[in-house]
Residue, then its C-alpha position, 0 to 999 in steps of 0.5 A: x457502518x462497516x468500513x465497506x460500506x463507507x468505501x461504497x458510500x465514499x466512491x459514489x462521492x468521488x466522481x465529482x472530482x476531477x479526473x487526475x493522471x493514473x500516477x496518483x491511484x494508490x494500490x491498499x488492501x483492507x478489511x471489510x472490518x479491522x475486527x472480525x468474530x471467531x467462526x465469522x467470514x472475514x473478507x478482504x479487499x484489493x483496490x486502487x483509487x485517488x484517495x483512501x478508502x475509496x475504491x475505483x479499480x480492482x485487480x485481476x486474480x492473475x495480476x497478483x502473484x504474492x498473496x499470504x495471510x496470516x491470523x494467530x501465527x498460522x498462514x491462511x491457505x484456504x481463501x476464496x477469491x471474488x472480481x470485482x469492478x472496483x475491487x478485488x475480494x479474498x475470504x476465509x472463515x476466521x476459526x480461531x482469535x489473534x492478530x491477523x495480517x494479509x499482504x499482496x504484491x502485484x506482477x511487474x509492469x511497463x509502459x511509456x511516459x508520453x514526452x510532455x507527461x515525462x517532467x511530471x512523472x519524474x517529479x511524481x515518482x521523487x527523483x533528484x533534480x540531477x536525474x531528471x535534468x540529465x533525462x530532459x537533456x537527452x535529444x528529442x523528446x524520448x518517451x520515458x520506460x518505466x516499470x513498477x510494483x505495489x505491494x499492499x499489507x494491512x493488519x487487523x485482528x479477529x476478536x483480540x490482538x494479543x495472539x499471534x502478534x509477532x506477525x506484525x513486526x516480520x517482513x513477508x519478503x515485499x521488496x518494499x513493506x511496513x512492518x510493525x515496530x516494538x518501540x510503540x503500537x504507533x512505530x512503523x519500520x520501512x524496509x527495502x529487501x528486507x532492511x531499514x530504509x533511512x531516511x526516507x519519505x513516507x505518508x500517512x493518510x487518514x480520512x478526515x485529516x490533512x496528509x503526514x509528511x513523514x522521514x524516516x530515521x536511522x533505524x527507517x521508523x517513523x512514529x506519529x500521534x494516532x490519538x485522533x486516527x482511526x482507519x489510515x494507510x501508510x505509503x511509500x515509493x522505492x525508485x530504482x534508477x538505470x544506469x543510462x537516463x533511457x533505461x527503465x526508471x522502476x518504481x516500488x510502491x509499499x502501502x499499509x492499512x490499519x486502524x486504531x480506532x478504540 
C-alpha cells in the first residue's frame, strides 16, 4: 500500500479525535512513494494536520511562492500542479534515476491571538518565561499579533540514491530548514538563514512510535537511531521576537520527511 493511501486511510481515522487548536497542525510535504520508477510520474503533496501523515488541509497554489525540486542534481521546472481539499499535489514525470528533493514555503501570515488563548500560544510557540511574564503584564488584555511561515522539504529518490545526492546536504535558502549531514545517513543539520542553529529543539515524528525530543549540538545536528523507523518527519520552530511585548511575535516553522525503510 503506497503511502497515499495510508494518509487516506489514517485521515478517515482522525476525526475521532478531539478537536484541538489550529497551532498544533503541522504544514509536511511528502511523496506519494519515497521510491519512484524512471519514466513513472512522481507526485507530491502539501498538507497540514495534527498528526503526521494524515492529511486534513491543503493549500492554495498562491499561498506557496517558494517551491524547487530537484532529482539527480537537475531542478525539475516543469511540474503540474493539482487543489485539493485535503492537500495540495505537485507532479512531474521522473525521466532519469537519482536522489530527489522538493521544498516549499508558504506566504507570510498574520492575525491575532485572542487574549485567553495568548498564554497557551506563547507556551506553544516556546518563548521564555520572561518574555511571556513581561506581555501578560501589559495592561488590559491585549491581543497577541503574530505573523508566521512553514517551510516543508522531503527527500526521496527515483530507482536509486546514489546519484545527485549532494542535494541533501544544500540549503535551498528556507529561512529554517533541514539539510542532510555527511556525519551519517541519520545526522540532520538545523540551519537558520542559512547557518547551524545551536542548541535547539527538534522533534521527530514516526508513526507508531512515541515522539523524539531532540537538541541540537554545537554544529546544530541531531542524530537518532532510524533501525526501527520507516517514513518520519522532522520539526522544528524559529520564534523571532519584537522589540516591544506588543510587537508581532513571527514564528518560522521548518519540517522534513524522509523514509528509511530498507
Amino acid at each position: 500500500m503506497n503511502l497515499l493511501k495510508k494518509i487516506k486511510i489514517a485521515t478517515a481515522l482522525s476525526f475521532t479525535l478531539l478537536a484541538t487548536p489550529a497551532l498544533a497542525h503541522q504544514t509536511f510535504l511528502v511523496p506519494e512513494k519515497f521510491n519512484s520508477a524512471v519514466g513513472e510520474q512522481v507526485n507530491l503533496a502539501i498538507t497540514s494536520a495534527l498528526a503526521y501523515p494524515n492529511m486534513e488541509g491543503g493549500p492554495s497554489l498562491d499561498r506557496i511562492p517558494f517551491i524547487h525540486v530537484m532529482l539527480n542534481g537537475q531542478k525539475i521546472k516543469n511540474l503540474t500542479f493539482t487543489e485539493n481539499k485535503t492537500y495540495m499535489s505537485a507532479s512531474f514525470t521522473a525521466d532519469n534515476a537519482g536522489f530527489a528533493m522538493a521544498a516549499m514555503s508558504s506566504k507570510r501570515r498574520f492575525g491575532e491571538i485572542k487574549p485567553k488563548e495568548a498564554d497557551y500560544y506563547l507556551d506553544a510557540i516556546g518563548v521564555s518565561d520572561e518574555v511571556k511574564a513581561a506581555f501578560l503584564a501589559q495592561k488590559g488584555t491585549p491581543a497577541l499579533n503574530r505573523s508566521y511561515n512553514k517551510h516543508t522539504k522531503t527527500f526521496f529518490c527515483v530507482e536509486t540514491c546514489s546519484a545527485g545526492k549532494q542535494t541533501a546536504y544544500e540549503a535551498v535558502g528556507q529561512d529554517l530548514e533541514f539539510v542532510a549531514s555527511n556525519e551519517g545517513a541519520n545526522h540532520f543539520i538545523l540551519l537558520l538563514n542559512g547557518k547551524p542553529l545551536v542548541d535547539h529543539e527538534v522533534t521527530v515524528v514516526s508513526p507508531g512510535s512515541d515522539n523524539l525530543e531532540l537538541i541540537t549540538n554545537q554544529n546544530g545536528v541531531i542524530d537518532f537511531d532510524t533501525s526501527k523507523m520507516s517514513s518520519i518527519m522532522m520539526t522544528a520552530v524559529w520564534v523571532t521576537l519584537p522589540e516591544q511585548v506588543s510587537g508581532v511575535y513571527q514564528s518560522d516553522y521548518a519540517t522534513l520527511t524522509v523514509d528509511f525503510s530498507k
